[in-house]
C-alpha positions in Angstrom: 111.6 113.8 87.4 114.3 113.2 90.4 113.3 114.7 93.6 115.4 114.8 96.3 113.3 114.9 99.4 115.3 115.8 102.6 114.5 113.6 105.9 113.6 116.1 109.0 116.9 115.3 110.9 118.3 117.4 107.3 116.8 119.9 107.3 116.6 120.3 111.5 120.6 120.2 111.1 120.4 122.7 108.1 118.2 124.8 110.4 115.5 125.3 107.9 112.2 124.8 109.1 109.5 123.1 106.7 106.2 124.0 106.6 104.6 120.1 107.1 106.0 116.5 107.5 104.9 114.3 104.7 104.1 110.7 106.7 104.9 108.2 104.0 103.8 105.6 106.0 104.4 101.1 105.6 103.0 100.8 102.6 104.0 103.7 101.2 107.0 102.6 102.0 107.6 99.3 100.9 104.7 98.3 98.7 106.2 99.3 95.4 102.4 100.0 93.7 102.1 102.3 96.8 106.2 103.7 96.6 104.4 105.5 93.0 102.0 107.2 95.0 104.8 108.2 97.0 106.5 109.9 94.6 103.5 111.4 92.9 103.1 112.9 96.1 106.6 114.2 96.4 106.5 115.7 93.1 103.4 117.4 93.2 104.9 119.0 96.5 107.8 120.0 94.9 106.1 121.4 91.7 103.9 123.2 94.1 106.1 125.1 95.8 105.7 123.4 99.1 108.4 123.0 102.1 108.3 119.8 103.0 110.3 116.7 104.7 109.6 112.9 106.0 111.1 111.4 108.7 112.9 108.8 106.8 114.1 105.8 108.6 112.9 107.7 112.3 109.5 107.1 111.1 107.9 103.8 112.0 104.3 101.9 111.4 101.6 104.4 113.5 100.6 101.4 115.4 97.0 100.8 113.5 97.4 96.8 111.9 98.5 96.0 115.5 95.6 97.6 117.4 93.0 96.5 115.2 94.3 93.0 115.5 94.1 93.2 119.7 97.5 94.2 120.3 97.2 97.7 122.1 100.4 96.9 123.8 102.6 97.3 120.1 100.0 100.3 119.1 101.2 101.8 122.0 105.0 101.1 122.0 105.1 102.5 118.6 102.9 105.2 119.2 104.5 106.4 121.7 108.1 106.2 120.0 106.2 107.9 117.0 105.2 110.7 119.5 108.8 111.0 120.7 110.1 111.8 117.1 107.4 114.1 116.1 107.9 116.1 119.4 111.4 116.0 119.3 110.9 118.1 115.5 108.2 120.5 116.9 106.1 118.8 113.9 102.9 120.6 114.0 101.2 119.5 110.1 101.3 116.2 108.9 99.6 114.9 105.1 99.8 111.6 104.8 98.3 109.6 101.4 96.9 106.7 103.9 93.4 107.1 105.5 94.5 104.2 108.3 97.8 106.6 108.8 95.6 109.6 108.9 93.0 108.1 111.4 95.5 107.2 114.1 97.5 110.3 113.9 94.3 112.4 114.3 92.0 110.8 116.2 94.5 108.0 118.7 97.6 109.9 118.8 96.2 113.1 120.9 95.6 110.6 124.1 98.8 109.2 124.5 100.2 113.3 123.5 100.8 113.6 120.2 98.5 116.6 119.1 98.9 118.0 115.4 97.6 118.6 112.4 96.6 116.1 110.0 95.5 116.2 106.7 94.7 113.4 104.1 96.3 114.0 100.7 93.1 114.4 98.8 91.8 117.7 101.7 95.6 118.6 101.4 95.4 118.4 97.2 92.1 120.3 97.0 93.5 123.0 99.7 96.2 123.7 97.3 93.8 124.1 94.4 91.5 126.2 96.4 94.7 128.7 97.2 96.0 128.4 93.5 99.0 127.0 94.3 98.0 124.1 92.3 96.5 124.4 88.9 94.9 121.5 86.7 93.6 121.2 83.4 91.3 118.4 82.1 93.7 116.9 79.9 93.6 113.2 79.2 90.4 112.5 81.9 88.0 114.8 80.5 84.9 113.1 80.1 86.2 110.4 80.8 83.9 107.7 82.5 85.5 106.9 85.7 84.1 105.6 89.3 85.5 106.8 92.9 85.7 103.8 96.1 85.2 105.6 99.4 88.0 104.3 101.5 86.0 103.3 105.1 88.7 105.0 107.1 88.8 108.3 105.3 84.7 108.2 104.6 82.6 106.5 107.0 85.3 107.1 110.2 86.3 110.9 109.1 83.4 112.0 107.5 85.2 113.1 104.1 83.6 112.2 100.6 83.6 116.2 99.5 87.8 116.8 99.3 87.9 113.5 96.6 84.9 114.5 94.8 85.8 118.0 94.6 89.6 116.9 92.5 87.3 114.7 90.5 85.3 117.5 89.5 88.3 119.9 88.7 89.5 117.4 86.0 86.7 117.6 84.3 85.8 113.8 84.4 82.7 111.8 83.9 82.1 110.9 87.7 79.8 107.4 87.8 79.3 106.6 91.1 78.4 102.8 92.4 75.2 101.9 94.6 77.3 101.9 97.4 78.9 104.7 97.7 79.6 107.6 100.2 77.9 106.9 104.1 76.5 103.5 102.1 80.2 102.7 100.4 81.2 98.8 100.8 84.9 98.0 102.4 87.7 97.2 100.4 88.1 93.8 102.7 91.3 95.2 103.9 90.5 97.7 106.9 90.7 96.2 110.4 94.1 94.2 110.2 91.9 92.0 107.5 94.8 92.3 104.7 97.4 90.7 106.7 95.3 87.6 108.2 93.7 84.3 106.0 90.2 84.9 104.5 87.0 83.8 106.7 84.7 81.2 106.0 82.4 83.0 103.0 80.9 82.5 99.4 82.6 85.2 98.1 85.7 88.1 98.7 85.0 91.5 99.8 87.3 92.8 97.1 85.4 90.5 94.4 82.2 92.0 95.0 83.5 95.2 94.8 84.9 94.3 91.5 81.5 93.5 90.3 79.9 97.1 91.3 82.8 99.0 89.8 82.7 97.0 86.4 79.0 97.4 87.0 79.6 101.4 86.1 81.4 100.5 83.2 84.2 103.0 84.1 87.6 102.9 82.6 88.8 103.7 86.0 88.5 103.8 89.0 90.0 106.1 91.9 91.0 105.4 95.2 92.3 107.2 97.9 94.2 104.3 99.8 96.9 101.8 99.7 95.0 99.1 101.1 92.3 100.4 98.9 94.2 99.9 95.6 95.8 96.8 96.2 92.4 95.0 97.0 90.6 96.1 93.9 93.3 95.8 91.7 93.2 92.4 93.2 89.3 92.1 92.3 89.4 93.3 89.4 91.9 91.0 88.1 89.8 88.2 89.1 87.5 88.9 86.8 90.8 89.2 84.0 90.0 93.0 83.3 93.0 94.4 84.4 93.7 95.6 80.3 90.1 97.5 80.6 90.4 99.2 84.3 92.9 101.1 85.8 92.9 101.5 89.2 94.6 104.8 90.5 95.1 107.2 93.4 93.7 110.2 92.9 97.0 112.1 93.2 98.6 110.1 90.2 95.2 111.9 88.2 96.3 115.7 89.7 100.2 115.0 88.5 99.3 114.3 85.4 96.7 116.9 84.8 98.8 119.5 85.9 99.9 122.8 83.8 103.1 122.9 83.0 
């Protein structure tokens, strides 16, 4: 399915108003296992009957690699350029499918003067569900066996493990959780600037132990909620060579295809 998503320079010389600014964000972007989730995204929008644009080439990183790696000085350049954009739009909702993008809009942007509201993709998702203005079916996932990583910047930093849960539920699936999970859930090893830097002195990888809990399950797959997130156990998990026996997918790639037609 072709979508063609308007920027919000577009539609703001179209003057049509859209109801919330999708933040694609870096990886998103450019990483072309996250540039799927991308579109998933922006066909479940458009299936769903909701008015939406991205900024398009105005939009640039929100700043978080470069502050958790010391440098508040680029956070704050690009924050504050970010800021200037949105404001310049009268943005006032933002959904974003990245829980790093989602943190720093929310809870760093507000000092520096960016205040609006943002949404992860998965709250977003299961608000749309709630209102009816997005309707699943079981389909191919239910009962199947399939296990959920808390991402640390959606779970443990925002305090959401329901929204996920909640889609899980919906599509009927076998939900098999891992020891750690939820308040207890293990890192990804990518959060905190780690993905971009060489790997510490150690025994073993984050991502490889978290391999080892999620094949521990014996789920068929397993469902993320980040970028980061999926690249890392993807990683792990082909490690261990089992990348024929477990898929590793955002949860929005589950809601496309279990939606009605």
């Amino acid at each position: 399915m072709t979508i063609q998503v308007q920027t919000m320079a577009e539609a703001n010389a179209a003057g049509k108003e859209v109801d919330v600014l999708f933040w694609v964000g870096c990886a998103g972007s450019f990483d072309a296992r996250a540039q799927r989730v991308t579109q998933t995204m922006a066909e479940i929008l458009s299936r769903s009957n909701i008015s939406f644009a991205i900024l398009g080439n105005e939009e640039m990183c929100t700043g978080d690699p470069a502050r958790r790696a010391g440098n508040e000085f680029l956070f704050q350049m690009l924050a504050v350029q970010n800021i200037q954009t949105l404001n310049l739009y009268g943005v006032k909702k933002i959904i974003t499918a990245c829980p790093h993008c989602f943190n720093t809009l929310k809870n760093e942007y507000p000092e520096l003067g960016g205040h609006y509201e943002v949404v992860h993709h998965t709250q977003y998702l299961l608000q749309l569900m709630n209102e009816g203005r997005l309707k699943v079916e079981g389909g191919s996932f239910s009962g199947k066996k399939i296990t959920y990583h808390d991402s640390c910047y959606l779970g443990r930093i925002n305090d959401e493990y329901t929204a996920p849960r909640e889609l899980i539920a919906a599509l009927d699936a076998d939900l098999t959780e891992m020891k750690r999970c939820k308040t207890k859930g293990l890192c990804c090893g990518a959060g905190g600037a780690q993905m971009f830097k060489e790997d510490e002195p150690g025994k073993k990888r984050i991502n490889t132990e978290r391999a080892e809990e999620i094949l521990t399950t014996g789920a068929s797959t397993v469902v993320a909620n980040c970028p980061f997130c999926i690249t890392m156990l993807t990683d792990g998990i082909k490690s261990f060579d089992k990348q024929d026996d477990v898929m590793v997918v955002d949860i929005s790639e589950m809601i496309l295809q279990s939606m009605e037609k």
